[in-house]
C-alpha positions as CSV (number, residue, x, y, z in Angstrom):
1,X,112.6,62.0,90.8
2,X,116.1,63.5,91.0
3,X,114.5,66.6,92.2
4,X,112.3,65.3,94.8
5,X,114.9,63.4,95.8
6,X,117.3,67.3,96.6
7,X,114.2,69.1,97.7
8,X,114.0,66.5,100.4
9,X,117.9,66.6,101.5
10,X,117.3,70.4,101.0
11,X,114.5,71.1,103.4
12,X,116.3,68.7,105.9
13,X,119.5,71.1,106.0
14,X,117.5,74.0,106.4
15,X,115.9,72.3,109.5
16,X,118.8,70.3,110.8
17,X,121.6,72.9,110.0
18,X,119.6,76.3,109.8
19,X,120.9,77.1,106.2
20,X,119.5,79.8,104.6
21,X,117.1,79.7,101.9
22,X,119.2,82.0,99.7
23,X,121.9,79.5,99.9
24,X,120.0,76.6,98.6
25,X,118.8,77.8,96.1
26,X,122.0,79.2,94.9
27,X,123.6,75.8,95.2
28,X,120.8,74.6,93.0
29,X,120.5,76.9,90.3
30,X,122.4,75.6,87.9
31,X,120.9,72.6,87.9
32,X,118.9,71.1,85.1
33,X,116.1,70.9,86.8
34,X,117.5,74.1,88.9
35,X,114.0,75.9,87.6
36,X,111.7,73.2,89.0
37,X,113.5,72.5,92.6
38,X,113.0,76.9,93.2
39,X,109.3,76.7,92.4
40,X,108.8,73.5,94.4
41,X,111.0,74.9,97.1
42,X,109.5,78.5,97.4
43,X,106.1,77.3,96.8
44,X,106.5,75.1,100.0
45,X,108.0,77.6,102.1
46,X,104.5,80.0,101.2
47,X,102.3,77.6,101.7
48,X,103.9,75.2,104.3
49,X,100.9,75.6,107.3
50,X,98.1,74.9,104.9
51,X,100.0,71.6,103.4
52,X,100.6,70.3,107.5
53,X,97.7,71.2,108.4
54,X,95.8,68.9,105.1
55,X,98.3,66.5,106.1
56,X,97.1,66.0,109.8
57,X,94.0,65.5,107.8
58,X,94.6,62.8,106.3
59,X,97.3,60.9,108.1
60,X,96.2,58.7,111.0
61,X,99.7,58.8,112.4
62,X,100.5,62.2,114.0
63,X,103.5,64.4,111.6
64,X,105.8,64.2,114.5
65,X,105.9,59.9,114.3
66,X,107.5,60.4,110.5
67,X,110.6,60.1,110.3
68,X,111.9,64.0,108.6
69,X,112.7,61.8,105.2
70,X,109.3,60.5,105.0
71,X,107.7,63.9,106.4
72,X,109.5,66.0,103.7
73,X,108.5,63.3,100.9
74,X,104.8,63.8,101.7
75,X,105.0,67.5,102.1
76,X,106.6,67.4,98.6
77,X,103.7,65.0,97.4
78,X,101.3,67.0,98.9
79,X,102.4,70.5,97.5
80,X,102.7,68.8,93.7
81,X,99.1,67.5,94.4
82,X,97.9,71.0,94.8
83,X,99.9,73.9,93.4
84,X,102.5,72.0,90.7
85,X,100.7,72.0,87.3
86,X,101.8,68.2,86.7
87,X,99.2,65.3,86.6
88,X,98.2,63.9,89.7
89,X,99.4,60.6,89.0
90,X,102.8,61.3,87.6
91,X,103.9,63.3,91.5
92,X,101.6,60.1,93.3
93,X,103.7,57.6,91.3
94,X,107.4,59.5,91.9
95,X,106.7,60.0,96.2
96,X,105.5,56.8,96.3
97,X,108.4,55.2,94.7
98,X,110.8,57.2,96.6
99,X,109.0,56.3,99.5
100,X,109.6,52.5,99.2
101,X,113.3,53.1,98.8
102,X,113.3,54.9,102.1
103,X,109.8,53.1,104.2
104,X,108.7,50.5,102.3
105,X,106.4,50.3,105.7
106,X,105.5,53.7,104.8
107,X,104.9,53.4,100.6
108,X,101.0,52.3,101.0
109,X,99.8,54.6,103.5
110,X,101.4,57.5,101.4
111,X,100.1,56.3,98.4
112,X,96.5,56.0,100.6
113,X,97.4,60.3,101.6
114,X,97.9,61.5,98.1
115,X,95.2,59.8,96.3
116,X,92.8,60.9,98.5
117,X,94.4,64.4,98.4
118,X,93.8,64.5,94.6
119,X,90.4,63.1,95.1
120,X,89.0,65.3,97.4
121,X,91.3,68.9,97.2
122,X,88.9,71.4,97.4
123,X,86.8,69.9,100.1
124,X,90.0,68.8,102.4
125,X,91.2,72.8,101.7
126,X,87.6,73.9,102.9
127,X,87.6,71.6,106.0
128,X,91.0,72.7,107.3
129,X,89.9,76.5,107.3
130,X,86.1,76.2,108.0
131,X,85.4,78.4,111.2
132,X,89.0,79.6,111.8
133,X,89.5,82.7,113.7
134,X,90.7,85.1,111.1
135,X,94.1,85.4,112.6
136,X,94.1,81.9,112.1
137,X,92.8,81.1,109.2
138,X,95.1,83.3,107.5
139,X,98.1,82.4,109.1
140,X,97.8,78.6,108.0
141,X,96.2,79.6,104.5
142,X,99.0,81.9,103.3
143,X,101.4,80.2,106.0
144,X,102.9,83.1,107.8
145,X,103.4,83.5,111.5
146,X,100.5,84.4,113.6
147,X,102.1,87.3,115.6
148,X,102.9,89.1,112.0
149,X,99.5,88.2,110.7
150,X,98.3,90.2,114.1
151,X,100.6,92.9,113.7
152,X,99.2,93.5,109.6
153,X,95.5,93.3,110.8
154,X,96.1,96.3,113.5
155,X,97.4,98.3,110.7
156,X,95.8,98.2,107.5
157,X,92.3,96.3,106.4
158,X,91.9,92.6,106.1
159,X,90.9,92.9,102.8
160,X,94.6,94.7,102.3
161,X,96.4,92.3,104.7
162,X,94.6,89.4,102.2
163,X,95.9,91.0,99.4
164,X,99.5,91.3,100.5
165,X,99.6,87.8,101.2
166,X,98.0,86.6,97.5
167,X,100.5,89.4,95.9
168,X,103.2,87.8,98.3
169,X,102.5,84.2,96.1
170,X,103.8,85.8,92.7
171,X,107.1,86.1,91.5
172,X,108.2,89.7,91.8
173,X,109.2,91.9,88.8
174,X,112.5,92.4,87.4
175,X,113.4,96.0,87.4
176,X,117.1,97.5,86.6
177,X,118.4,101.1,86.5
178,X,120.2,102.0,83.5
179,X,123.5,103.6,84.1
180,X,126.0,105.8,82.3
181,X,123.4,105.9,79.8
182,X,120.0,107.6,78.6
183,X,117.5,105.3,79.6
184,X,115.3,106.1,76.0
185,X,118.8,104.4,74.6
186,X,118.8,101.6,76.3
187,X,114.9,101.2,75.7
188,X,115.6,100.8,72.1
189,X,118.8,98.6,72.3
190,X,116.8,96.4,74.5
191,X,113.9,96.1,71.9
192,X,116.7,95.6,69.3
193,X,117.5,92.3,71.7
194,X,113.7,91.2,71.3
195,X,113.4,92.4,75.1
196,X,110.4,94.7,75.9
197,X,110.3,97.1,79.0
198,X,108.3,99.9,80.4
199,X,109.2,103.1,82.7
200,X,109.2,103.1,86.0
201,X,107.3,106.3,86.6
202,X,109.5,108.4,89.3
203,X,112.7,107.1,88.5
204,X,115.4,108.8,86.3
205,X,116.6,105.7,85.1
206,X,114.6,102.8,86.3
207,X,112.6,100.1,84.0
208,X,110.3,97.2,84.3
209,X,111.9,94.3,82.0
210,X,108.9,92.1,80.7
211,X,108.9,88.1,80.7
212,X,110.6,85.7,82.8
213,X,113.7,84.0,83.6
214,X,116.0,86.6,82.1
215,X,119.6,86.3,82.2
216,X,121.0,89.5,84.1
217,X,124.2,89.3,82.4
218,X,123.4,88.7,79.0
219,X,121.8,91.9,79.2
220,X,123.4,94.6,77.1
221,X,125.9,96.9,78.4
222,X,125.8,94.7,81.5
223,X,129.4,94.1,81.8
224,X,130.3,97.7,80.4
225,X,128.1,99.0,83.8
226,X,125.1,100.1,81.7
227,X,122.8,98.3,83.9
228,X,122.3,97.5,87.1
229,X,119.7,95.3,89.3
230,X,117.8,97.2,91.5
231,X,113.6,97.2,92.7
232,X,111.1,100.3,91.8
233,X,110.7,100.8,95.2
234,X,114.7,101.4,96.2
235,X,114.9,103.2,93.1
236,X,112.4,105.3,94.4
237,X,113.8,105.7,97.7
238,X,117.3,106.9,95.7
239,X,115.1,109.6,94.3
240,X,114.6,111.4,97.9
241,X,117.5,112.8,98.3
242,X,117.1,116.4,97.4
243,X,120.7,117.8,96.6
244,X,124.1,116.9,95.4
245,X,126.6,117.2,97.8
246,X,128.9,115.3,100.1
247,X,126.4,112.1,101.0
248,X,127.0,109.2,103.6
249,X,125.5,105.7,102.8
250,X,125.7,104.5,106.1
251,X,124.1,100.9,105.8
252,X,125.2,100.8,102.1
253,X,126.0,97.4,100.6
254,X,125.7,95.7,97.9
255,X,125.4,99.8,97.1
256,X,122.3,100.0,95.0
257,X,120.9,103.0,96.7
258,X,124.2,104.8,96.1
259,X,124.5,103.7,92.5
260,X,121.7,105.5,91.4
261,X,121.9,108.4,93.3
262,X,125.6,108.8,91.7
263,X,123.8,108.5,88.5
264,X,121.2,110.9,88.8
265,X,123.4,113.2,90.8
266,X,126.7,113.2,89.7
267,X,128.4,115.8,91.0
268,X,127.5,114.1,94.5
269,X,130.6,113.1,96.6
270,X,129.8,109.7,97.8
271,X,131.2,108.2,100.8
272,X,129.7,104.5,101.2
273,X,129.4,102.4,104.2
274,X,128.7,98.8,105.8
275,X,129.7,96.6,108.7
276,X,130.2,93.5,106.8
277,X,133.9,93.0,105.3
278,X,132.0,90.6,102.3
279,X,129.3,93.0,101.5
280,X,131.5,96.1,101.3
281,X,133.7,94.2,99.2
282,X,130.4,92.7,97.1
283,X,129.7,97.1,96.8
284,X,133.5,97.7,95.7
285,X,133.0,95.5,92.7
286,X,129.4,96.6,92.0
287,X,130.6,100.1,92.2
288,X,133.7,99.1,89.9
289,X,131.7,97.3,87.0
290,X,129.3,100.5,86.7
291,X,132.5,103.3,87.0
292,X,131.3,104.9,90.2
293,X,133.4,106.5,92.2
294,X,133.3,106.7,96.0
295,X,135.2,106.2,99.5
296,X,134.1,102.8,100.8
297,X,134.7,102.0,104.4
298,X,133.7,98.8,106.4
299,X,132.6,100.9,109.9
300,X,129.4,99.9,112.2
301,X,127.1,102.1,112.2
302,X,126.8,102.3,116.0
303,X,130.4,103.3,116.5
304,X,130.8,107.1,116.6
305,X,133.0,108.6,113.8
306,X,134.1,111.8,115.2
307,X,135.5,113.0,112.0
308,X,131.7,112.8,110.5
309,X,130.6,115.0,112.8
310,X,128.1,117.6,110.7
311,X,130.0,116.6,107.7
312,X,127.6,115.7,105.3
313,X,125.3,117.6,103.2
314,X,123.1,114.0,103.0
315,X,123.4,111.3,105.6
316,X,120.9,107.8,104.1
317,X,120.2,105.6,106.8
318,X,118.5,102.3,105.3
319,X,117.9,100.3,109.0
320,X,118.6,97.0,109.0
321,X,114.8,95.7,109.7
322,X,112.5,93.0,109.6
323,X,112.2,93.1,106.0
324,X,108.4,92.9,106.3
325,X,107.6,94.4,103.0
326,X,109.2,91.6,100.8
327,X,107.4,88.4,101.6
328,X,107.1,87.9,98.0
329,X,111.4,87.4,97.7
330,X,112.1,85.8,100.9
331,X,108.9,83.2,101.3
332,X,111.2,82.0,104.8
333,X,110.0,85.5,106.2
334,X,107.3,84.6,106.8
335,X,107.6,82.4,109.6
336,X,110.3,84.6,110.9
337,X,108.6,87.9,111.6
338,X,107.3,88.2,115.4
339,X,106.9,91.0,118.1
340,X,109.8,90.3,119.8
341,X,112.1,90.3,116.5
342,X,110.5,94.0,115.2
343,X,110.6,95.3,119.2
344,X,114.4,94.4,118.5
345,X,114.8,96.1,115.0
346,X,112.9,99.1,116.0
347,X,115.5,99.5,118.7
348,X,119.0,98.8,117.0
349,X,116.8,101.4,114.3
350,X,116.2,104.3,116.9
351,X,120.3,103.9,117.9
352,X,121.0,104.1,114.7
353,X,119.1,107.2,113.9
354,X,120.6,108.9,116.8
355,X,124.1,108.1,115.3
356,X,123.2,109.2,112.3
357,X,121.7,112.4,112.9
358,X,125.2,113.8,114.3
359,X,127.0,113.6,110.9
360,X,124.1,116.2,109.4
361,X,125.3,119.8,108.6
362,X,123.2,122.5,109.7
363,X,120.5,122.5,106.8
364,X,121.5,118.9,105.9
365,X,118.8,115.9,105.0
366,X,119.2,112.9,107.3
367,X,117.0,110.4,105.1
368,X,115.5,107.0,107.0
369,X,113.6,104.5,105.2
370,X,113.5,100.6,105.5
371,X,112.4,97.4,103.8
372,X,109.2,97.0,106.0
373,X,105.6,98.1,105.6
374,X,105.0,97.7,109.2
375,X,104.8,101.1,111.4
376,X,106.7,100.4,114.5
377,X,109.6,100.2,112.2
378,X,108.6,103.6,110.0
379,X,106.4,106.3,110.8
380,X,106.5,105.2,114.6
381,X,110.0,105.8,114.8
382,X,109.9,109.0,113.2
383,X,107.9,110.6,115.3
384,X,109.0,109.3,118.2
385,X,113.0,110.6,116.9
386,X,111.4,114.4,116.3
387,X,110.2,114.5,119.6
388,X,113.9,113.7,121.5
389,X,115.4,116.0,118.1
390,X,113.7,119.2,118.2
391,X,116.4,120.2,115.7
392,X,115.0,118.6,112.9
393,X,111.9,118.6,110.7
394,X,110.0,116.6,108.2
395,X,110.0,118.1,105.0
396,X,108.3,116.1,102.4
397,X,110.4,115.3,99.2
398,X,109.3,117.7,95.5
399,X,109.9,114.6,93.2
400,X,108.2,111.4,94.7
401,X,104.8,110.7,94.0
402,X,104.1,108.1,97.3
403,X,104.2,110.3,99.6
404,X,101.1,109.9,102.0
405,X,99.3,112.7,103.8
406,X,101.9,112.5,106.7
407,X,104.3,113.3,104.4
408,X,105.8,110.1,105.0
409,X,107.4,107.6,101.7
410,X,105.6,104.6,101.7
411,X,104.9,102.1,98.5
412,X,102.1,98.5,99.3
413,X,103.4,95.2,97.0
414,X,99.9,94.7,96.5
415,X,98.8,98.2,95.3
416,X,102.6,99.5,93.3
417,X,103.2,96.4,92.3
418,X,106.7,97.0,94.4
419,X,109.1,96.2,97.1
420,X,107.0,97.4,100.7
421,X,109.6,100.4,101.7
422,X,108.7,103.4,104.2
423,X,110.7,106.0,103.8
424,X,111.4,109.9,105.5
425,X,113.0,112.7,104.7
426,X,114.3,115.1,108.0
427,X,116.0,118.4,107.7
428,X,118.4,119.4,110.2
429,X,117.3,123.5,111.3
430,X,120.1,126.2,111.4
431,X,121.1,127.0,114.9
């Protein structure tokens, strides 16, 4: 019951204090039952709408009259009840007791809400999305806001938009980079270890680690910098760039993106940059336990650097964005992602392109990609930066293979089995 118990005082900070998801689960890792509070936890963050919405079901007293102790103890009921592989009885009998030490008042009428819920799951499911608009019914099935489920259906297929959301539900892959080393090596030293792993298929040094719940840093060569932690779809990203050269990171931390392309291109002078003092000091250690070498500034990437000016050979620009392409890692994006919110990435994005685009040499790569599948924030922006920068082209990259017919970088979670990233590379035109 101990971990009902912190889910409950959990979900109850994040609500009453706004703390972050990330920082929960951090605090609770640990844990013995650190394993069973994530799953619970993430599990009720992807499917919170459809639990409320069974819940106002089968409660005669409206959600808002519970108390947020007795709330979050049937919402933990009721997600055991449907998604926890645990008997029935044994979550019934925990809430309910926890529920007497809290509402005794409260103890029968749960224990009235939770039986029935076992009884009669697959009809009460049916019930709550029987004739739903589609907007709708999606948005409480898979729990994600309505405005994103909107913006996903104007772009791609339900069937795709369905499929994002079931793919979303997973745990995503563990993929590294092997550094410093040949990845064939590491292969074998890793089989040695009992571990298996495939190739990433683009990447020069990127593979898929198989099972679950690995231990990062008992991973060999892990504290020599052999190895570092980093999606397929970054990895890919890294792969863009075309030439070695002086390269600017300009949103760079925690510094994966210039990690690998340090290690597939090593004679590439790295300058690395961020806006946050912790994070640039979280990419000066990461950069330190892998031997890679680079000037590392803190600097926003609005603020005009004068001494950049058609500097670099490379300039990478990953935007800060709405993240919309990793629902699958950050389940409390889902009811984060509106309009309004992309309307205001898309615009700190295009300011950020403009700044960018003046540290490019003549015949220089200005490289743009972000973390989200959604257009506004990708191929929209593009375009709409070529037509106010007649000085620079799309070129589409020799080495990548998801390139679409646009000539644009993009990778779906639910077809690549990946991180949702867009992704463009511009060429600046001699004068």
């Amino acid at each position: 019951m101990k971990v009902y118990e912190q889910l409950n005082l959990s979900l109850r900070r994040m609500e009453e204090e706004g703390t972050a998801l990330s920082d929960i689960l951090a605090s609770e890792r640990h844990q013995p039952y650190g394993p069973l509070f994530e799953q619970i936890l993430k599990g009720i963050m992807e499917n919170r709408d459809l639990l409320d919405a069974l819940l106002c079901v089968l409660s005669k007293l409206p959600l808002k009259r519970y108390r947020r102790i007795e709330y979050y103890y049937l919402l933990i009921g009721a997600y055991g009840i449907v998604f926890l592989d645990k008997p029935d009885y044994a979550v019934i009998d925990s809430i309910v007791k926890l529920m007497k030490r809290t509402s005794p008042h409260r103890a029968g009428a749960t224990n009235a809400i939770l039986r029935r819920l076992a009884r009669e799951e697959k009809e009460l499911i049916s019930t709550v999305l029987k004739e739903k608009p589609l907007t709708q019914r999606l948005s409480i099935q898979y729990s994600v806001h309505p405005e994103l489920v909107e913006m996903l259906l104007e772009q791609f297929h339900v069937e795709e938009v369905e499929s994002y959301f079931v793919y979303a539900q997973k745990s995503p892959p563990l993929d590294i980079c092997v550094i410093n080393e040949d990845r064939e090596k590491y292969f074998q030293r890793l089989l040695e270890q009992g571990i298996s792993s495939k190739e990433l298929e683009g990447t020069f040094g990127g593979l898929r680690l198989e099972g679950k719940d690995r231990v990062i840093t008992s991973l060999p060569g892990f504290f020599d910098g052999q190895v570092y932690v980093m999606g397929y779809a970054a990895q890919l990203i890294s792969e863009l760039v075309p030439v070695e050269g002086k390269l600017l990171d300009l949103c760079a931390a925690p510094g994966g993106k210039s990690i690998c392309i340090k290690n597939r291109l090593p004679g590439t002078s790295l300058t690395s940059c961020d806006i946050s003092a912790t994070r640039v000091q979280t990419m000066k250690e990461n950069f330190d336990r892998v031997h890679v070498e680079a000037v590392i500034c803190q600097q926003d990437a609005l603020k005009d650097r004068p001494d950049f000016h058609e500097t670099f050979d490379v300039v990478l620009l990953d935007a800060p964005c709405t993240s919309s392409g990793l629902l699958h890692r950050h389940p409390d994006l889902r009811q984060a992602i509106t309009r309004e919110r992309v309307e205001s990435s898309a615009q700190l994005q295009k300011q950020l392109l403009t700044q960018a685009a003046k540290y490019v040499k003549k015949q220089g790569f200005l490289i743009y990609c972000t973390c989200s599948i959604l257009n506004q924030e990708g191929s929209v922006q593009i375009e709409s930066f070529l037509r106010a920068n007649k000085d620079f082209a799309l070129t589409q990259p020799i080495r990548n293979t998801k390139i679409d017919s646009k000539g644009f970088f993009r990778t779906r979670p639910w077809e690549d089995d990946c991180d949702g990233f867009f992704g463009a590379v511009l060429q600046k035109e001699r004068a």
